[in-house]
N, C-alpha and C positions, 0 to 999 in steps of 0.2 A: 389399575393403579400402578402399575409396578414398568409399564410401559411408558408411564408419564413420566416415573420418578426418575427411571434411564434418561428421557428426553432432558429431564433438568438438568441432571446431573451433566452433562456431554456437553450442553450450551452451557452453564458456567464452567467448562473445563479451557471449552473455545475462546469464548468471550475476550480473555486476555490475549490473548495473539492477535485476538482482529484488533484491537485496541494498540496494541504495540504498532502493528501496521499501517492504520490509519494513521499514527502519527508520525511513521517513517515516510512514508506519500505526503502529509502536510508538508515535513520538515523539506523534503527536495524542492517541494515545488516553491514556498520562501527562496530557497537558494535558485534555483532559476529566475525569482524576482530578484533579485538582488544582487543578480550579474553571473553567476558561479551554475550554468547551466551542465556544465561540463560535468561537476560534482552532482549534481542534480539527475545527468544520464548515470553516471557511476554507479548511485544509490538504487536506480528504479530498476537499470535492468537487467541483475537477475532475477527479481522478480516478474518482472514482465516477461521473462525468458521460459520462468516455468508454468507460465499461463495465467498468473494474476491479472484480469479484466483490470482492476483499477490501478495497478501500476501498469497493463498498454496503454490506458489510457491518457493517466499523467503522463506517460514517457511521451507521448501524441502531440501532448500540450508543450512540454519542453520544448523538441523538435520543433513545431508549428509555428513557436510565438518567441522562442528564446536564442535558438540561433539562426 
């Protein structure tokens, strides 16, 4: 029991950061639609710098489609 209750307690301590995140990655890739790609590389990479998969990959999309 006491293994499980660690496991909870860790994933609601995480939970919010990925949530923050995910909406930091929404919010760039909007601004790559919406012309401001530039602001858009700004936001994602240092993330993508420290090895966040879904910001190399939004930064991918930037690159690829936006400038």
């Amino acid at each position: 029991m006491k293994p499980l209750a660690i496991a909870l307690i860790t994933a609601l301590l995480l939970a919010p950061g990925a949530w923050a995140e995910e909406k930091r990655i929404k919010e760039a890739l909007d601004m790559a639609r919406s012309g401001q790609a530039d602001k858009a590389v700004d936001l994602l990479e240092p993330w993508a710098a420290k090895g966040d998969g879904e910001a190399q990959f939004s930064l991918g999309l930037v690159y690829e489609f936006a400038y």
